[in-house]
C-alpha positions in Angstrom: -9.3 29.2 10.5 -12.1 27.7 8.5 -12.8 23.9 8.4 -11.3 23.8 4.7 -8.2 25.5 5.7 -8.0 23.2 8.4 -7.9 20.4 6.2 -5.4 22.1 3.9 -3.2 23.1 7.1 -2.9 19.4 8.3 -2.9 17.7 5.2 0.6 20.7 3.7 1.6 19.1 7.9 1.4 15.4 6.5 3.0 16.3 2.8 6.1 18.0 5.1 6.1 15.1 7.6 6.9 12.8 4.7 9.4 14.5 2.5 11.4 14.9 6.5 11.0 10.7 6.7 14.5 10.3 5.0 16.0 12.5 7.8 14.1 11.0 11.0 14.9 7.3 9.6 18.9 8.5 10.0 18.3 10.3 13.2 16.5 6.6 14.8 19.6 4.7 12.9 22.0 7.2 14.4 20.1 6.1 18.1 20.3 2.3 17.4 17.1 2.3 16.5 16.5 -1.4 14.3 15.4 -0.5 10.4 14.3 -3.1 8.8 13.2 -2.5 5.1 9.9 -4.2 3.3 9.0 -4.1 -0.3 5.1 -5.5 0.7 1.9 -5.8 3.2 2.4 -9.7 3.9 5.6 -8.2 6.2 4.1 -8.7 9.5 4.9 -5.1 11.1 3.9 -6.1 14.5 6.8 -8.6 14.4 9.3 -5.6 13.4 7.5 -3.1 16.3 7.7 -6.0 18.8 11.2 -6.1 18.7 11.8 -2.5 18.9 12.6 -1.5 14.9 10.7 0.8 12.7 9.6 -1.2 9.4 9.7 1.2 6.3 9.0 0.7 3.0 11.9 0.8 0.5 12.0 2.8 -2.6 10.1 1.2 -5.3 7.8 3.0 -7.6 10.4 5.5 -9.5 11.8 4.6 -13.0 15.3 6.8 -12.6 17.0 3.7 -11.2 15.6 1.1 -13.8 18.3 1.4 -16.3 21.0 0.5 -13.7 19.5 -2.0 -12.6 18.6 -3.3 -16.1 22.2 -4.1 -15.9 21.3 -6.8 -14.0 18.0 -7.7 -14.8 16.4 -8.4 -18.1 14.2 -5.6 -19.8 10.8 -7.2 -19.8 10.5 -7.1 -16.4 8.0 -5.6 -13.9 8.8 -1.6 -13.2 8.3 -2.7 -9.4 11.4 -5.1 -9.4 13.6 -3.1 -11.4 12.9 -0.5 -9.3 13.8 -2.0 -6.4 16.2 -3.3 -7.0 18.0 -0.4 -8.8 17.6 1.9 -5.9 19.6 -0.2 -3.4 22.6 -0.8 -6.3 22.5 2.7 -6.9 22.7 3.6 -3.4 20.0 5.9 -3.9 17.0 5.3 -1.2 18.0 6.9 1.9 15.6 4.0 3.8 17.9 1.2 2.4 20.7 3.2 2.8 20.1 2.7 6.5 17.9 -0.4 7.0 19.7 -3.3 9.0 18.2 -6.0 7.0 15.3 -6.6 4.5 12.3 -8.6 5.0 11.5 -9.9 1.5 8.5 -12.4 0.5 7.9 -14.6 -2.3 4.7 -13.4 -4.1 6.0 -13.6 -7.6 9.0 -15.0 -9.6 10.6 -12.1 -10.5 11.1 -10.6 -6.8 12.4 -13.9 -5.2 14.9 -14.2 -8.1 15.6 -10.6 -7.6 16.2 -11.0 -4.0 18.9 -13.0 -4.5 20.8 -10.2 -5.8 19.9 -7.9 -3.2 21.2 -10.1 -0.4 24.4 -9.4 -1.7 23.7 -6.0 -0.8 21.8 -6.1 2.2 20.8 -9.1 4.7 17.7 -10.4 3.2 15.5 -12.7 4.5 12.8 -14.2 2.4 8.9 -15.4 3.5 7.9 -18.3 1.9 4.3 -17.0 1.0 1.4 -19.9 0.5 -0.6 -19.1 -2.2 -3.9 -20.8 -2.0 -5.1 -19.3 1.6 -7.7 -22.0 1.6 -5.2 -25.0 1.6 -5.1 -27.0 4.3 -1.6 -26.8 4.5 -1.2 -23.0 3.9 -1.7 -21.6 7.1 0.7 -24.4 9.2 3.4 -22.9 6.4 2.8 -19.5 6.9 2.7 -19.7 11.0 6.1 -21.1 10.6 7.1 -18.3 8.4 6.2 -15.9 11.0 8.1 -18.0 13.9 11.0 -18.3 11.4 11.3 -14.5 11.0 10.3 -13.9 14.5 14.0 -15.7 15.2 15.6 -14.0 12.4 14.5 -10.6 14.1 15.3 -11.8 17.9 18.9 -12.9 16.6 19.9 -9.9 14.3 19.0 -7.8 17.1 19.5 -9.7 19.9 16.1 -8.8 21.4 13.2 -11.6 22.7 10.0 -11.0 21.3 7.0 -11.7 24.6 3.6 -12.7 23.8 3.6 -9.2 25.6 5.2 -7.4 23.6 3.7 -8.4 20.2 0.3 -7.8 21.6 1.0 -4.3 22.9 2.9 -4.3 18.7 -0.9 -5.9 17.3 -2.7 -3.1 19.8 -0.7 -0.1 18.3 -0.9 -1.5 14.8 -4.4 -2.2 14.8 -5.3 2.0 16.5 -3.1 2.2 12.7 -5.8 0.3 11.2 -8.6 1.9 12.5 -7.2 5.5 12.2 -6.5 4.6 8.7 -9.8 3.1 7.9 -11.5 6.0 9.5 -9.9 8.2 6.7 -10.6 5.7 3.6 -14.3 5.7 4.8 -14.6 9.4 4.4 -15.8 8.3 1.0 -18.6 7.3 2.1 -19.9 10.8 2.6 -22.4 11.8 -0.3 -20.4 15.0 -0.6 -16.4 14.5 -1.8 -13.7 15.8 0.5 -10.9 14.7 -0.7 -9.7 13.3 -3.8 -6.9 10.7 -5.0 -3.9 12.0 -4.4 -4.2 13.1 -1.1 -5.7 9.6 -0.1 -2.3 8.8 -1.2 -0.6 10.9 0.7 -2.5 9.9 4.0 -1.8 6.1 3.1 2.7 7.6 2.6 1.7 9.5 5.7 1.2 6.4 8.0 4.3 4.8 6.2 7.1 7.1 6.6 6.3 8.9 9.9 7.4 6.7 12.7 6.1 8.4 16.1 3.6 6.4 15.6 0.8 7.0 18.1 1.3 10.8 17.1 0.7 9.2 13.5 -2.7 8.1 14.6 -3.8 11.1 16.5 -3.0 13.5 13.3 -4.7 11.4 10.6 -7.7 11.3 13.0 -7.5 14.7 13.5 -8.0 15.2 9.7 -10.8 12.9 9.7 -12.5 15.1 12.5 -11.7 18.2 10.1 -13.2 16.5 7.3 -16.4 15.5 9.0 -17.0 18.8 11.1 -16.7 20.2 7.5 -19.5 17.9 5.6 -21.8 18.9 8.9 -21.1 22.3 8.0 -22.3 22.2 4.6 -18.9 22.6 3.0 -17.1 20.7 0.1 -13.4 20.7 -0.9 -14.8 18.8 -4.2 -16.9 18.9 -7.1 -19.9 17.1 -6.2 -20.8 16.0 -9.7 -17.9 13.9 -10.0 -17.7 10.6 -11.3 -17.1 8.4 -8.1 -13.6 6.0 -9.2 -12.0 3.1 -6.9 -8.9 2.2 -8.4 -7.6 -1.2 -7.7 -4.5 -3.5 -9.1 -0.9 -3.0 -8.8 0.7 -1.2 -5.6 0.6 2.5 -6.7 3.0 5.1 -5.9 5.0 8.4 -6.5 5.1 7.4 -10.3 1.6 6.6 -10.8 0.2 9.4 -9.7 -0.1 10.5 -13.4 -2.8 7.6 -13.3 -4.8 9.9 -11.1 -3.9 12.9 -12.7 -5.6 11.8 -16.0 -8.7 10.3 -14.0 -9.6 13.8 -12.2 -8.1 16.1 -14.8 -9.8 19.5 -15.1 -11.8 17.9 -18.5 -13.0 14.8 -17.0 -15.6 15.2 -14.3 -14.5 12.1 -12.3 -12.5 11.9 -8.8 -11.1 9.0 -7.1 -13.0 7.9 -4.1 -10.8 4.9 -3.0 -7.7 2.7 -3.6 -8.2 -0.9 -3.5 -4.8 -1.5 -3.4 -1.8 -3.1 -1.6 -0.8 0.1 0.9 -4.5 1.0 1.1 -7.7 -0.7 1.6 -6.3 -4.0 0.8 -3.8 -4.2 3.7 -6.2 -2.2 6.4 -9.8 -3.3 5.8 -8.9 -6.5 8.6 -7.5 -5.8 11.8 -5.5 -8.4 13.5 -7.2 -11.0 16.1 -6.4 -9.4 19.6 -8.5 -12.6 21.8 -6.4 -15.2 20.2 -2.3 -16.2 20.9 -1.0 -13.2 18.9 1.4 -15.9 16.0 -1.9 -17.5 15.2 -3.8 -13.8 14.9 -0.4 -12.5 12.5 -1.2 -15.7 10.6 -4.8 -15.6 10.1 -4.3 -12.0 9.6 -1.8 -11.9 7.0 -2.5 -15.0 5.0 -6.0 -13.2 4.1 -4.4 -10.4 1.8 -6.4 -11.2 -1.7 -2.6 -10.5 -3.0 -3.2 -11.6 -7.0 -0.7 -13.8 -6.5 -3.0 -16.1 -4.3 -5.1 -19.1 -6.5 -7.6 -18.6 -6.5 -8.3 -15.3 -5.3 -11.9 -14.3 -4.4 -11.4 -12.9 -1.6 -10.0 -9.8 -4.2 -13.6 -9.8 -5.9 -15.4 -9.9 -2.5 -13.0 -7.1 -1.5 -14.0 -5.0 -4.8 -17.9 -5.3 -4.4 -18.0 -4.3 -0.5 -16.2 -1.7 -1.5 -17.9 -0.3 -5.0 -20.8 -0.7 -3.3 -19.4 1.4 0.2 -18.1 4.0 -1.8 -21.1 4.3 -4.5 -18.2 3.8 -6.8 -19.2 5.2 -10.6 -16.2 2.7 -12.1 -13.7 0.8 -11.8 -10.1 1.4 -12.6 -7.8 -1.6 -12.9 -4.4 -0.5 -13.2 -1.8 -3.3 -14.1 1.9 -2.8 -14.3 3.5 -4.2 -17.6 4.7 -7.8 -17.0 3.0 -8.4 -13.6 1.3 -11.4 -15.1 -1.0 -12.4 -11.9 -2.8 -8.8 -12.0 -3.2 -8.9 -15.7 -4.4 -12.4 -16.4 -6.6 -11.5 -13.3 -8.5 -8.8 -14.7 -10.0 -10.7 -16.9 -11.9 -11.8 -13.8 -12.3 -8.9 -12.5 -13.5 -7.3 -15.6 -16.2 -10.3 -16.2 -17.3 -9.7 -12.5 -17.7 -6.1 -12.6 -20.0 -6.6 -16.2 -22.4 -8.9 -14.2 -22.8 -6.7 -11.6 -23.4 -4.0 -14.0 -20.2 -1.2 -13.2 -18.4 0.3 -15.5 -14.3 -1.3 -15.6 -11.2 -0.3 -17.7 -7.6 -1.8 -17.1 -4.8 0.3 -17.9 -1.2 -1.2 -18.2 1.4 1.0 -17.6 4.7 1.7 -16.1 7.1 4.4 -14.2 7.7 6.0 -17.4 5.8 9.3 -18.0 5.5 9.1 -21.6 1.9 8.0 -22.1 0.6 10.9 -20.0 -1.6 11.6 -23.1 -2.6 8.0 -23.6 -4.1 7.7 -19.9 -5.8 11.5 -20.1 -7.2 10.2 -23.8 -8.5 6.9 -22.8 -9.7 8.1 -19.1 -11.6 10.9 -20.9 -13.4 9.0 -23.6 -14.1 6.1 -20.5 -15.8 9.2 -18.3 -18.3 9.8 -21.2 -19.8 6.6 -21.3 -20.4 7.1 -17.7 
């Protein structure tokens, strides 16, 4: 088997993996295995692995359940919370279905309003999220966050989370981290091995397969592939393309026309990177393993340049290291209609990008696939000016 079929072989093994999650989350229900269901990165994990559950993310990015659940919720809304919150009252994501409780945060108005409705479906317990991480207050609130739902957890499942425990829980997430990391900063080779949607799938990968130390070894695996291929003097890419990190919203399933429009056959561009929440933004920081573990899930978590946080320059610090690591060409800011913090944000991030001289276009957009044409028209005429 050559290196690139190698890479093809385990990456078709990771695009199988996740289309079985749905099955292996029933089979560790049917074993009394805790579910607990999260709709973002502040969820500490380590907190849910500690006390011997599996954390998965719930359904969020599809717009087949928005109408129900614009029964409920007005129409202006985000595409995120209507999502949501129409898959669990349709009954139709297989990981709510079987999650014990939810583990909800409040990083915008519309989800903690939302959540009320969803604990009437589910047991939902909400994080009181600080949003100025700088605040001398902020991180005494979110410590007790973490205590609070470290009780929550220990009750609902009758389980003590150690000091030993969480840091064998902080060990295993962080090898997560690393392994995870170690694939995003393949873009760093001059020569492109992969492109946007299968950095995509990687990131689904390490969220919906739950043997998680075999998780680790199969992404690094991949990595090994990729890099014994680039010694090789092979290339799964065109090498001309324009180099895109994408950052904004939380992408998913739905928005992978956003990609599909950026590396379409008549635009020589390919995305390098993902800035966002599920990618970069929740893996580029490990958590502290020398300090008591609460204080390392605090400092750990409370650092997520979430647009919610004010202000956020953290986010800005985050884009530079990162245009910069990847030799990004451009930037791609993709906003979801009526998520208010990303868009008035990019107006930052736009002013930012101009003084430093990269190329930037936001795109607002939602589940819908009906402006397919729009993005391939407007990504096309962006990748000429490049």
């Amino acid at each position: 088997m050559s290196n690139i079929e190698k890479i093809d072989a385990i990456l078709e093994e990771m695009s199988e993996a996740v289309r079985n999650g749905p099955v292996r989350i029933k089979e560790l229900k049917e074993a009394g295995v805790p579910v607990v269901g999260t709709y973002c990165t502040f969820t500490p994990w380590e907190l849910v692995n500690a006390v011997g559950g599996v954390a998965v993310s719930l359904c969020s990015t599809s717009d087949k359940p928005i109408s129900a659940a614009e029964k409920h919720l007005p129409r202006n809304l985000c595409p995120l919370i209507k999502s949501s919150y129409g898959f669990a009252l349709t009954d139709t994501c297989p990981y709510f279905h079987f999650c014990d409780i939810v583990i909800g945060e409040t990083t915008c108005d519309g989800k903690k309003k939302m959540y009320e409705l969803l604990n009437e479906l589910r047991p939902t317990h909400v994080m009181q999220l600080p949003q100025d991480p700088k605040h001398e207050m902020s991180r005494e609130l979110w410590k007790h966050e973490i205590i609070k739902l470290k009780k929550v957890l220990e009750e609902r499942f009758g389980v003590e989370i150690t000091d030993e425990k969480l840091r064998k829980s902080i060990e295993l997430r962080n090898s997560m981290q690393a392994a995870a990391m170690r694939f995003y900063d393949t873009a760093t080779l001059p020569v492109p091995m992969v492109g946007g949607k299968e950095i995509m799938l990687v990131s689904d990968f390490l969220k919906f397969t739950f043997d998680y130390e075999k998780s680790v070894a199969k992404v690094n695996e991949l990595v090994d592939a990729i890099l014994e291929a680039y010694a090789n003097g092979l290339c799964r890419k065109d090498i001309s393309s324009h180099r895109i990190l994408i950052t904004g919203c939380p992408m998913g399933k739905s928005l992978e026309k956003v990609v599909d429009a950026i590396e379409n056959s008549e635009s020589p561009s390919l995305v390098v990177g993902f800035e966002n929440c599920g990618n970069i933004k929740g893996f580029c920081r490990k958590v502290r393993e020398d300090i008591d573990p609460i204080d390392a899930l605090t400092e750990k978590y409370l650092s997520i340049p979430c647009s919610v946080m004010s202000p956020n320059d953290e986010r800005i610090s985050l884009i530079r290291e990162y245009v910069k690591k990847y030799k990004a060409d451009a930037v791609v800011d993709v906003i979801l209609q009526a998520c208010h913090t990303y868009n008035v944000e990019s107006y930052n991030i736009r002013r930012f990008l101009a003084e430093e001289g990269v190329p930037y276009i936001a795109v607002e957009t939602d589940y819908s696939q009906g402006d397919v044409g729009q993005l391939a028209t407007r990504f096309g005429a962006f990748t000429e000016m490049l």
